[in-house]
CHARMM-style PDB file with segment names, atoms N, HN, CA, C and O in Angstrom:
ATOM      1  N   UNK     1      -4.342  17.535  11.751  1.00  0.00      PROA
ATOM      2  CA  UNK     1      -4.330  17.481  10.297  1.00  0.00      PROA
ATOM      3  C   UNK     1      -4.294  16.011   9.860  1.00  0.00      PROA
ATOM      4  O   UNK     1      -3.558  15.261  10.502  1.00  0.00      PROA
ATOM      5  N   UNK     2      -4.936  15.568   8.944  1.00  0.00      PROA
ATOM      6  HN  UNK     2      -5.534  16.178   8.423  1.00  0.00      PROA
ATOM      7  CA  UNK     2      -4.813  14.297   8.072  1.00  0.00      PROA
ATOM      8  C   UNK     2      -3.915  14.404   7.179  1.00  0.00      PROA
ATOM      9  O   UNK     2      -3.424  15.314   6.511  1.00  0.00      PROA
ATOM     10  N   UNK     3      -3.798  13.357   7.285  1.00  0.00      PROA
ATOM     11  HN  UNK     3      -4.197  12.617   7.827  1.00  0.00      PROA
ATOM     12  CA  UNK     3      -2.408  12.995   5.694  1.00  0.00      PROA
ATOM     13  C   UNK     3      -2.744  11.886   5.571  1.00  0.00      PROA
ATOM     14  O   UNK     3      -3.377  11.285   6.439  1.00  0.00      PROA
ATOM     15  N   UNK     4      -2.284  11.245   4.147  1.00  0.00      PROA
ATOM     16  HN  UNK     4      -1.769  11.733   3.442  1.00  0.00      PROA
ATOM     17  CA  UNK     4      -2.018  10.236   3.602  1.00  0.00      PROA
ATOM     18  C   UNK     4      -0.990   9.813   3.162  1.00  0.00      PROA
ATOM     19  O   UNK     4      -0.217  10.704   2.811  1.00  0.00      PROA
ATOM     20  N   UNK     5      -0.379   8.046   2.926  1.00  0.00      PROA
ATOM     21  HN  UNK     5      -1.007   7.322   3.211  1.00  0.00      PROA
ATOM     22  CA  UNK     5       0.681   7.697   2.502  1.00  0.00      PROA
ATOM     23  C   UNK     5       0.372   6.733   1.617  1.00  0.00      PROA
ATOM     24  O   UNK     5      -0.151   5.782   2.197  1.00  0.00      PROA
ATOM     25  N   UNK     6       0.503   6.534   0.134  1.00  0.00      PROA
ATOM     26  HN  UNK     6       0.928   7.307  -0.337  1.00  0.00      PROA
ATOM     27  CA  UNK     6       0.618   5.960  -0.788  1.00  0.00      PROA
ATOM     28  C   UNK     6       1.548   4.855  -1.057  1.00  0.00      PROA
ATOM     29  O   UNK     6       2.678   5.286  -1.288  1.00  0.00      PROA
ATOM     30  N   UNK     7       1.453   3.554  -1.107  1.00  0.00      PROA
ATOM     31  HN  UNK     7       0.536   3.204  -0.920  1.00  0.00      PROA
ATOM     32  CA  UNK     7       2.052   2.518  -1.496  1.00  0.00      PROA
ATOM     33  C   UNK     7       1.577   1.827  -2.610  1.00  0.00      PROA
ATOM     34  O   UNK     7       0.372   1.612  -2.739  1.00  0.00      PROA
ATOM     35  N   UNK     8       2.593   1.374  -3.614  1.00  0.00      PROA
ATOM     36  HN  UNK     8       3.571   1.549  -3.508  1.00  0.00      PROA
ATOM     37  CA  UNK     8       2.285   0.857  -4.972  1.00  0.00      PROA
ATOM     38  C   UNK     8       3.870  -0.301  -4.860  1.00  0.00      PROA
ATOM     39  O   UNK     8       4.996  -0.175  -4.378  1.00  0.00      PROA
ATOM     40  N   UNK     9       3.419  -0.957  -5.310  1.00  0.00      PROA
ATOM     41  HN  UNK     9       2.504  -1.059  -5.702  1.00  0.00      PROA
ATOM     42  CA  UNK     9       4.198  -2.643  -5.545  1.00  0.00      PROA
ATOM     43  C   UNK     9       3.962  -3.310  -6.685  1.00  0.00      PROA
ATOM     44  O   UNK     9       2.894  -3.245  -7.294  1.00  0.00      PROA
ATOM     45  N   UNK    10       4.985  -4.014  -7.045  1.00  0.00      PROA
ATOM     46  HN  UNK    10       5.852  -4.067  -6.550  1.00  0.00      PROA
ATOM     47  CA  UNK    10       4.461  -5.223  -7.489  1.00  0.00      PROA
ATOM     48  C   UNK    10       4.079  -6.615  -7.182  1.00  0.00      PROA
ATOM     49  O   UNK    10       3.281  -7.419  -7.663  1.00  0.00      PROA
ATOM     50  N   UNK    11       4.794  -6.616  -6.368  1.00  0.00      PROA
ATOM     51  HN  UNK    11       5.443  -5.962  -5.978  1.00  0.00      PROA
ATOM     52  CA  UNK    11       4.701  -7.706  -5.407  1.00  0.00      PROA
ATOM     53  C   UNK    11       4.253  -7.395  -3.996  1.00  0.00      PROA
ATOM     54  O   UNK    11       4.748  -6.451  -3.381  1.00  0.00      PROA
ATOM     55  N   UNK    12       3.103  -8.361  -3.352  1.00  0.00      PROA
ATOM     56  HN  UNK    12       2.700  -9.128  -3.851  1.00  0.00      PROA
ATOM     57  CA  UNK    12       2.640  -8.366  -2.263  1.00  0.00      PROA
ATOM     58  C   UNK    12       3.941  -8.332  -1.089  1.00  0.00      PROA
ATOM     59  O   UNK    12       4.002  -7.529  -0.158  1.00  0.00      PROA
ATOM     60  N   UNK    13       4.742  -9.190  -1.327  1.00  0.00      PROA
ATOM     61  HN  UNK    13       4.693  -9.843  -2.083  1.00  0.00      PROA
ATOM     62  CA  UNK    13       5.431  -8.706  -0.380  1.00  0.00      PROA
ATOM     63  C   UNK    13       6.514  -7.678   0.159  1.00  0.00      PROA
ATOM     64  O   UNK    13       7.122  -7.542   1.220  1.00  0.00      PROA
ATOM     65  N   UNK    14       6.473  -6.996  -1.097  1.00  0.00      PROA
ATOM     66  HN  UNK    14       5.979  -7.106  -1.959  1.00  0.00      PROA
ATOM     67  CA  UNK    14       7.495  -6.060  -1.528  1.00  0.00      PROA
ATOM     68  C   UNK    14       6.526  -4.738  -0.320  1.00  0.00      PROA
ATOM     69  O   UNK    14       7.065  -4.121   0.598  1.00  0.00      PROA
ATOM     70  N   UNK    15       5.368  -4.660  -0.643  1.00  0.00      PROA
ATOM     71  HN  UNK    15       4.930  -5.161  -1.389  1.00  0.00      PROA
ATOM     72  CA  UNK    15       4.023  -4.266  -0.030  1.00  0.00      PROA
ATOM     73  C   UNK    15       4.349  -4.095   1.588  1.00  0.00      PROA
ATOM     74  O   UNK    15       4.639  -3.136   2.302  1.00  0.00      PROA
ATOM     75  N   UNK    16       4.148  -5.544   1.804  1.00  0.00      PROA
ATOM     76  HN  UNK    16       3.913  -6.323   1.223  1.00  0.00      PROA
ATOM     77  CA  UNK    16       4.422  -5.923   2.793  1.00  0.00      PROA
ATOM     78  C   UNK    16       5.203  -5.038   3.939  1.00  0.00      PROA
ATOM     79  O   UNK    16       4.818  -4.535   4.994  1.00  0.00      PROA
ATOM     80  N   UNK    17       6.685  -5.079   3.150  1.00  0.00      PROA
ATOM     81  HN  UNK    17       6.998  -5.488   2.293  1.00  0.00      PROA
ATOM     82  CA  UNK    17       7.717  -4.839   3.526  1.00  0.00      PROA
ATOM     83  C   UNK    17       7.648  -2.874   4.198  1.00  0.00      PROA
ATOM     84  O   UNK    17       7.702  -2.238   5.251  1.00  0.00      PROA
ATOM     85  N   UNK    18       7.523  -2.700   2.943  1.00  0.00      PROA
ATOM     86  HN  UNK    18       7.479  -3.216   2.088  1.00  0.00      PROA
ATOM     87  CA  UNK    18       7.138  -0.818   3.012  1.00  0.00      PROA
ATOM     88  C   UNK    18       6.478  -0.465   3.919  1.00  0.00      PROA
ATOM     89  O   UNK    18       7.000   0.191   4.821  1.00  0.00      PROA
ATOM     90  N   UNK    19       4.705  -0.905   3.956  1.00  0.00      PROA
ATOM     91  HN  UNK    19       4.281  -1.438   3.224  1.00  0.00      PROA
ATOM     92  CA  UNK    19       4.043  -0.373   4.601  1.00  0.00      PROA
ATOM     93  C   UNK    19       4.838  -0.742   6.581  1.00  0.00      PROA
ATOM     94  O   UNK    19       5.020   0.107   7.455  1.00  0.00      PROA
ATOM     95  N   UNK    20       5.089  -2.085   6.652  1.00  0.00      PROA
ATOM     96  HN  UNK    20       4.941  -2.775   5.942  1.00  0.00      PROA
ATOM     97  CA  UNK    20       5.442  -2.582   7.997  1.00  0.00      PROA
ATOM     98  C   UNK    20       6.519  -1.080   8.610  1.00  0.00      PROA
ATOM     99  O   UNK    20       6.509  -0.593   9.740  1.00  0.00      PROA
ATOM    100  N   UNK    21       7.411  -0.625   7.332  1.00  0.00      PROA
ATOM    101  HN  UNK    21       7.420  -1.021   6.414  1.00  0.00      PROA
ATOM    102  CA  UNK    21       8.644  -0.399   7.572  1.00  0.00      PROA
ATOM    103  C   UNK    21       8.486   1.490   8.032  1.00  0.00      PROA
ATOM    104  O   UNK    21       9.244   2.322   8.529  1.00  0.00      PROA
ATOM    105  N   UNK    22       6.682   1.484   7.388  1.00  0.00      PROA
ATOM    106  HN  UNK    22       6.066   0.808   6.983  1.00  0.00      PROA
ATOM    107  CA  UNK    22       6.229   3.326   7.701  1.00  0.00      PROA
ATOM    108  C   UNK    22       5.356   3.254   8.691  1.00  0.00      PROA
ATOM    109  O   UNK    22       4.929   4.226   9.314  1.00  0.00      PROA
ATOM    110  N   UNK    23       4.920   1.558   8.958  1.00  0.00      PROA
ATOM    111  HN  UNK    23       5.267   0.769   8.452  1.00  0.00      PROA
ATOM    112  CA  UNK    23       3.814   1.656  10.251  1.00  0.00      PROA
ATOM    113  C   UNK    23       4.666   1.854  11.551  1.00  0.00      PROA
ATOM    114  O   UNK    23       4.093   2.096  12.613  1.00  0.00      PROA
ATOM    115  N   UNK    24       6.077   1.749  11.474  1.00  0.00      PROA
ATOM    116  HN  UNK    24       6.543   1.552  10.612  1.00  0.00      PROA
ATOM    117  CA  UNK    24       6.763   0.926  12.875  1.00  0.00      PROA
ATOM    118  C   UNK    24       7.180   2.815  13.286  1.00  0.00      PROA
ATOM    119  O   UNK    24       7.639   3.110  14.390  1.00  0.00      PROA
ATOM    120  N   UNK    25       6.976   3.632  12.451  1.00  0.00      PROA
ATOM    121  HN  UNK    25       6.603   3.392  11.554  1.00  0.00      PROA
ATOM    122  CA  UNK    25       7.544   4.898  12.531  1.00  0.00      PROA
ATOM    123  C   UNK    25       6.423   5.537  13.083  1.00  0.00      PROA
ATOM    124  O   UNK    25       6.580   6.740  13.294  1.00  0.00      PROA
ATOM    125  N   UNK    26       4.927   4.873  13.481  1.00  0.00      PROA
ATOM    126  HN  UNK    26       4.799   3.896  13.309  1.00  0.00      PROA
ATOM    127  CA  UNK    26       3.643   6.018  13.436  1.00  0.00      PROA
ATOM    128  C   UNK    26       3.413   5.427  14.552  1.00  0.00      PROA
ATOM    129  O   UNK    26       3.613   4.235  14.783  1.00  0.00      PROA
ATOM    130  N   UNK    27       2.836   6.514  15.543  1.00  0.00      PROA
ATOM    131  HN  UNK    27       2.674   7.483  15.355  1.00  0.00      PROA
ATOM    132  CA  UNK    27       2.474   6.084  16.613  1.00  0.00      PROA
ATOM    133  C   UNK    27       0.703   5.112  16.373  1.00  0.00      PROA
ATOM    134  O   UNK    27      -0.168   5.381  15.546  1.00  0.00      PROA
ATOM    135  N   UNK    28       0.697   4.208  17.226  1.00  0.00      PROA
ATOM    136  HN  UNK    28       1.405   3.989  17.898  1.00  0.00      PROA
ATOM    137  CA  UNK    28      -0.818   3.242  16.493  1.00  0.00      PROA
ATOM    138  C   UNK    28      -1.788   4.675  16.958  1.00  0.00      PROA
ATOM    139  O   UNK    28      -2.897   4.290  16.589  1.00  0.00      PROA
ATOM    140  N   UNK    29      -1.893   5.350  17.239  1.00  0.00      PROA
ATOM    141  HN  UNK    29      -0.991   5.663  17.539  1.00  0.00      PROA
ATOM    142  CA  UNK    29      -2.936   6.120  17.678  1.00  0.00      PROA
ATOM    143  C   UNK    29      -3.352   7.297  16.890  1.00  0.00      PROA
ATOM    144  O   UNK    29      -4.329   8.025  17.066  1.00  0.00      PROA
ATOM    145  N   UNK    30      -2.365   7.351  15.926  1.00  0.00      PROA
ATOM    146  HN  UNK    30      -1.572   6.759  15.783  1.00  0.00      PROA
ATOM    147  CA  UNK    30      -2.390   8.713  14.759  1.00  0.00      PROA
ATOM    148  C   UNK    30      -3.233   7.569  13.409  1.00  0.00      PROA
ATOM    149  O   UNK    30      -4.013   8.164  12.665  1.00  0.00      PROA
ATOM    150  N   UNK    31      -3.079   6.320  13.207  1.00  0.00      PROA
ATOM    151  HN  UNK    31      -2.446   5.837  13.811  1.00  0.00      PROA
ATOM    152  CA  UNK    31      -3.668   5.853  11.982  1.00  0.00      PROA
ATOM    153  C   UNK    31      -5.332   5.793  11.914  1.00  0.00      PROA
ATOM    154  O   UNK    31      -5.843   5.193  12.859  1.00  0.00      PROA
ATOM    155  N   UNK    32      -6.008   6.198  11.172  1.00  0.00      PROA
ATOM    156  HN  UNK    32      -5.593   6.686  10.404  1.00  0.00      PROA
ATOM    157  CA  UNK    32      -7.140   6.187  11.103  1.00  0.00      PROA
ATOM    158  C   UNK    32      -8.008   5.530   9.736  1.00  0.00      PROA
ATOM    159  O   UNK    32      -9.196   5.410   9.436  1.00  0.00      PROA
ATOM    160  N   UNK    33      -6.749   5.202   9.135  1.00  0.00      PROA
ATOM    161  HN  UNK    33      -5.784   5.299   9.379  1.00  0.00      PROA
ATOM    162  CA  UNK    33      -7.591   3.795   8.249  1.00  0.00      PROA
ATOM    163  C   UNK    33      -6.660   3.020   7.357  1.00  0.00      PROA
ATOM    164  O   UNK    33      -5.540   3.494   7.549  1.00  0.00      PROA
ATOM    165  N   UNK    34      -6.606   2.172   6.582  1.00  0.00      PROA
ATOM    166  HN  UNK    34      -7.515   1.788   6.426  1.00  0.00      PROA
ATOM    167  CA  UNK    34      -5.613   1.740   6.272  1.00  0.00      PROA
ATOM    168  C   UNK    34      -6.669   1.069   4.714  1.00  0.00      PROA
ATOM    169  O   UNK    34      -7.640   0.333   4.889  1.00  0.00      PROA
ATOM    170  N   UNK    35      -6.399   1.333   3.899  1.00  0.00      PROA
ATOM    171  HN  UNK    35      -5.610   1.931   3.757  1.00  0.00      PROA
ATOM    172  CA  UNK    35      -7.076   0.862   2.215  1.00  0.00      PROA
ATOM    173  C   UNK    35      -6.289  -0.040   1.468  1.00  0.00      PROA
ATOM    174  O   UNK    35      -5.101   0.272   1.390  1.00  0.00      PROA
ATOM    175  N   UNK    36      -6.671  -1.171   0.849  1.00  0.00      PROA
ATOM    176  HN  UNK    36      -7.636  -1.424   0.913  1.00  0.00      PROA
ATOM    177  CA  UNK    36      -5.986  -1.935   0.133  1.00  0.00      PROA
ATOM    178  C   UNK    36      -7.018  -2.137  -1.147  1.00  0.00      PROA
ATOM    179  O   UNK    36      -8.234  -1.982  -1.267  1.00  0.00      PROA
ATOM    180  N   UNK    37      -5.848  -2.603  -2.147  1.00  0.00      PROA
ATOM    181  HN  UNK    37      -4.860  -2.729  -2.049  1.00  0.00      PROA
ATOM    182  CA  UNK    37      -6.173  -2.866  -3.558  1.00  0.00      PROA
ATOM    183  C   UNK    37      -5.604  -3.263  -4.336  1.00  0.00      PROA
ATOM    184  O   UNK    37      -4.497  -2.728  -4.388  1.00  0.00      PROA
ATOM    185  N   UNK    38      -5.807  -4.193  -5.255  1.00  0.00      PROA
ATOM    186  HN  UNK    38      -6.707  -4.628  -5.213  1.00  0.00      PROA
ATOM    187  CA  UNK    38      -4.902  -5.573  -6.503  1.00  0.00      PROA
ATOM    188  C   UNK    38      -5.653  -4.974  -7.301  1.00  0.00      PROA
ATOM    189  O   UNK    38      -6.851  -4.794  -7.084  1.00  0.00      PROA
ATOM    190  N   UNK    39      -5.030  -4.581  -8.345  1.00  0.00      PROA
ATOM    191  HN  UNK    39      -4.057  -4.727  -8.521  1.00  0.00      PROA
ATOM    192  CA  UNK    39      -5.156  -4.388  -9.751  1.00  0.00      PROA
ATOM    193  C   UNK    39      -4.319  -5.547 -10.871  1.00  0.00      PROA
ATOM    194  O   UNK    39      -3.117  -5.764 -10.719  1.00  0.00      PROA
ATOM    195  N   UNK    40      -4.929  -6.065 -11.712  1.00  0.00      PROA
ATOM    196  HN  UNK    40      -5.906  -5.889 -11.836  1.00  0.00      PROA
ATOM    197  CA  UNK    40      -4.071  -6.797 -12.843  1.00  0.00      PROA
ATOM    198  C   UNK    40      -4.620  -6.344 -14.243  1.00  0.00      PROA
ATOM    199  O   UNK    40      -5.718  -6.040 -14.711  1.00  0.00      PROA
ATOM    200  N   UNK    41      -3.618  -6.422 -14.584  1.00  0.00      PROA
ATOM    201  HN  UNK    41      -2.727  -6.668 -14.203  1.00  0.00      PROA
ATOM    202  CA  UNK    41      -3.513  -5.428 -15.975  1.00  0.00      PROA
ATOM    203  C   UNK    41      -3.037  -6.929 -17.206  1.00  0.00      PROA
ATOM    204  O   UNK    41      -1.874  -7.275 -17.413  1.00  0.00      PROA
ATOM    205  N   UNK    42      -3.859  -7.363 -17.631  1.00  0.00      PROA
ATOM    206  HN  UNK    42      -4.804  -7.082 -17.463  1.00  0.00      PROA
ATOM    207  CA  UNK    42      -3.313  -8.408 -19.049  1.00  0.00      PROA
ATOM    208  C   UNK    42      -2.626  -7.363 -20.315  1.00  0.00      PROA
ATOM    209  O   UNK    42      -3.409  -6.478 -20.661  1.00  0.00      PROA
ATOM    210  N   UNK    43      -1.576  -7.363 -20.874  1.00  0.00      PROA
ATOM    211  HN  UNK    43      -0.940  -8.081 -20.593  1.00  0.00      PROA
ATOM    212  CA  UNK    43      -1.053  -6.770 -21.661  1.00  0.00      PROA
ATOM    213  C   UNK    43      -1.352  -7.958 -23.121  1.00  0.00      PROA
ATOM    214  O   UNK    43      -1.521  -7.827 -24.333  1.00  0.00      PROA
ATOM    215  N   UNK    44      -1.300  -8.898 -22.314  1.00  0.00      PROA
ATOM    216  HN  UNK    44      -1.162  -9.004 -21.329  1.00  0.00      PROA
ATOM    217  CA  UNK    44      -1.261 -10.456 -23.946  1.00  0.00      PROA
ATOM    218  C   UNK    44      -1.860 -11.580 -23.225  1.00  0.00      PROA
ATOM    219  O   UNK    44      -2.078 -11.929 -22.064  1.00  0.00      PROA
ATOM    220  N   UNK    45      -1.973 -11.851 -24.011  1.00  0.00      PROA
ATOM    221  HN  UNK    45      -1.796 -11.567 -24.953  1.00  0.00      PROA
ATOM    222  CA  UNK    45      -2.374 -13.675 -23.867  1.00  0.00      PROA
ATOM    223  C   UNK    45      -1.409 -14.181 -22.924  1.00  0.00      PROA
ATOM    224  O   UNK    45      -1.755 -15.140 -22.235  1.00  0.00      PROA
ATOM    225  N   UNK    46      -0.286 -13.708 -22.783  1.00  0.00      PROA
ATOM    226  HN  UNK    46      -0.005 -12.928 -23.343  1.00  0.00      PROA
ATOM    227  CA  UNK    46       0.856 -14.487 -22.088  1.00  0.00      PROA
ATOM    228  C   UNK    46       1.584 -13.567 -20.630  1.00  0.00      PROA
ATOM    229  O   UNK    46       2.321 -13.975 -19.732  1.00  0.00      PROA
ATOM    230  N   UNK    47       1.055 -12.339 -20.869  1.00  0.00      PROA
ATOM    231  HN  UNK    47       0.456 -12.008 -21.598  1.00  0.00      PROA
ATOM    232  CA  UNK    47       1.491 -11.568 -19.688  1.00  0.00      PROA
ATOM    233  C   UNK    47       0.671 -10.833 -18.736  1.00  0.00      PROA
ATOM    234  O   UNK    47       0.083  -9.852 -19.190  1.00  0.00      PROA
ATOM    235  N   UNK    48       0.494 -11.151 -17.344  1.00  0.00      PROA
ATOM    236  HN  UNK    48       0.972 -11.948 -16.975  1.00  0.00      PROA
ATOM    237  CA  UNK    48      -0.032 -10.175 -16.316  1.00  0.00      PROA
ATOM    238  C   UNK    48       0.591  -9.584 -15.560  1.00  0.00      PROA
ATOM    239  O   UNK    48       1.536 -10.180 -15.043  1.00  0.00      PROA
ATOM    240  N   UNK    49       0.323  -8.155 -15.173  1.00  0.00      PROA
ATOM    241  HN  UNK    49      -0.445  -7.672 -15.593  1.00  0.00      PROA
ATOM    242  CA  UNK    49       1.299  -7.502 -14.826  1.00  0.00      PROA
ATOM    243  C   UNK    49       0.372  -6.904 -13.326  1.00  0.00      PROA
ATOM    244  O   UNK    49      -0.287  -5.868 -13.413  1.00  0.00      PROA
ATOM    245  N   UNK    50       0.433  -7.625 -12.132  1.00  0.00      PROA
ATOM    246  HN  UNK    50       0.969  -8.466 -12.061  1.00  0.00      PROA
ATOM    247  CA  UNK    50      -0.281  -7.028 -10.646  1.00  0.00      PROA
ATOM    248  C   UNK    50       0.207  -5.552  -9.818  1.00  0.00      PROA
ATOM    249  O   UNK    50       1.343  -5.206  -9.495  1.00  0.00      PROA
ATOM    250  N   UNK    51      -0.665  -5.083  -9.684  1.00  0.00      PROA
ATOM    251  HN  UNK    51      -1.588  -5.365  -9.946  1.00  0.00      PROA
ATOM    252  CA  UNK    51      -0.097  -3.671  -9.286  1.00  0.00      PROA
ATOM    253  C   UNK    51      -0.521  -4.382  -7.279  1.00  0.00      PROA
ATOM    254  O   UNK    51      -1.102  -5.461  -7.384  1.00  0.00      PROA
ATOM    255  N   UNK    52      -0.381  -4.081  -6.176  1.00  0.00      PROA
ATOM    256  HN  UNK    52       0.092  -3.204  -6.091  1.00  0.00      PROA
ATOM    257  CA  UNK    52      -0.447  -4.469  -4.842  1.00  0.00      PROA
ATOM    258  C   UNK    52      -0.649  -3.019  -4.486  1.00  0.00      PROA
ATOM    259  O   UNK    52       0.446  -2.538  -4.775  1.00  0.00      PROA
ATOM    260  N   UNK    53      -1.544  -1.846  -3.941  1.00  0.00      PROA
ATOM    261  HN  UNK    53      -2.434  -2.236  -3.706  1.00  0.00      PROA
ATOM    262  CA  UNK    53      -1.225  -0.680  -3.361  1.00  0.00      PROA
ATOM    263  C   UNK    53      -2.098  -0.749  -2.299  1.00  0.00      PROA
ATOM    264  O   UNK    53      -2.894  -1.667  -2.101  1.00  0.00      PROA
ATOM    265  N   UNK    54      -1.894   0.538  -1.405  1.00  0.00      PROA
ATOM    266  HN  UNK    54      -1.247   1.284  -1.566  1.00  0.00      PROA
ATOM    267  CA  UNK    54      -2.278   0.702  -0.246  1.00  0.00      PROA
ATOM    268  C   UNK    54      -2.386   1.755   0.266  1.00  0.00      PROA
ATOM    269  O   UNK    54      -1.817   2.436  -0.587  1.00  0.00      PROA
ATOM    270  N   UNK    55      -2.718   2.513   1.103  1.00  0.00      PROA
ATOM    271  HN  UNK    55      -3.181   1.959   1.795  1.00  0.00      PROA
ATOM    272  CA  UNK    55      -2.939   4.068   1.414  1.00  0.00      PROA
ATOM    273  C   UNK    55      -3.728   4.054   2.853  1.00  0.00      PROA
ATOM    274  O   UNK    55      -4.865   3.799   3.249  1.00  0.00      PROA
ATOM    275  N   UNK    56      -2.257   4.546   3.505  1.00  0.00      PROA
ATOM    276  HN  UNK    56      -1.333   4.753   3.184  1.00  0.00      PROA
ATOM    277  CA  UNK    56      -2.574   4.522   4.750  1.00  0.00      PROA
ATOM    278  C   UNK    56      -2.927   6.081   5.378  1.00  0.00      PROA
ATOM    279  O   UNK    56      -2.050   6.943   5.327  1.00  0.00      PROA
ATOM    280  N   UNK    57      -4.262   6.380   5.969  1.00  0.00      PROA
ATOM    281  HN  UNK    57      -4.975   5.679   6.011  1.00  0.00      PROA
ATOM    282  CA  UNK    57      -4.684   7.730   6.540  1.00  0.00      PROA
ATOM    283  C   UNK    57      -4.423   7.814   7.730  1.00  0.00      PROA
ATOM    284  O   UNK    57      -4.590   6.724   8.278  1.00  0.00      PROA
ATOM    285  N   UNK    58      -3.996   8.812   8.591  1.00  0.00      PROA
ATOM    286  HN  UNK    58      -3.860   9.697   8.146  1.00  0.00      PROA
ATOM    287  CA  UNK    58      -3.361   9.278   9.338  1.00  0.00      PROA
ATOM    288  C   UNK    58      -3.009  10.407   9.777  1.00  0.00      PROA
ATOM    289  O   UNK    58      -2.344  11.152   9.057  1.00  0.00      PROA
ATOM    290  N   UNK    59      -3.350  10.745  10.955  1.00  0.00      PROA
ATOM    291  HN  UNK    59      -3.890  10.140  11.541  1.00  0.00      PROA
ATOM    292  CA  UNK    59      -3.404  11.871  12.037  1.00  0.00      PROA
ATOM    293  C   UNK    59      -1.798  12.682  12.217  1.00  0.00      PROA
ATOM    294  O   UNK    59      -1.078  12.025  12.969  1.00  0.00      PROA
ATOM    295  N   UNK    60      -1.249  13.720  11.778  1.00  0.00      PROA
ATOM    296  HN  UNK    60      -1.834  14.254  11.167  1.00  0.00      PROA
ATOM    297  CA  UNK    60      -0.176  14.148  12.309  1.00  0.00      PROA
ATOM    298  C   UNK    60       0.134  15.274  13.478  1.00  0.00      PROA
ATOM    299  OT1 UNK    60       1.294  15.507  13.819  1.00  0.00      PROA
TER     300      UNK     60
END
C-alpha cells in the first residue's frame, strides 16, 4: 500500500527538523519519492508570509 506524509512550515528549518525526525522512523527502502515546495504569500507592502512543505510517498 502507498501512503503519504504531509509537511507544512514556516520556516525551512522547522521543515527540516520534522521531515529528518519521520525519515529516521522509515525504513530507506519503503520511500518512493519525496516533493518539495515554497509558497509566499504578500499580504502588504510590508509583509511576506513563506509557507516550506513537503510530502513524502511511501511504501507501508
Amino acid at each position: 500500500m502507498i501512503q503519504v506524509k504531509l509537511f507544512d512550515e514556516e520556516h525551512e528549518a522547522d521543515l527540516e527538523v520534522e521531515m529528518n525526525y519521520f525519515l529516521e522512523q522509515l525504513d530507506e527502502h519503503r520511500i518512493v519519492d519525496i516533493k518539495y515546495n515554497v509558497a509566499v504569500i504578500r499580504e502588504d507592502e510590508e509583509e511576506q508570509i513563506y509557507c516550506f512543505s513537503a510530502m513524502v510517498i511511501y511504501r507501508t
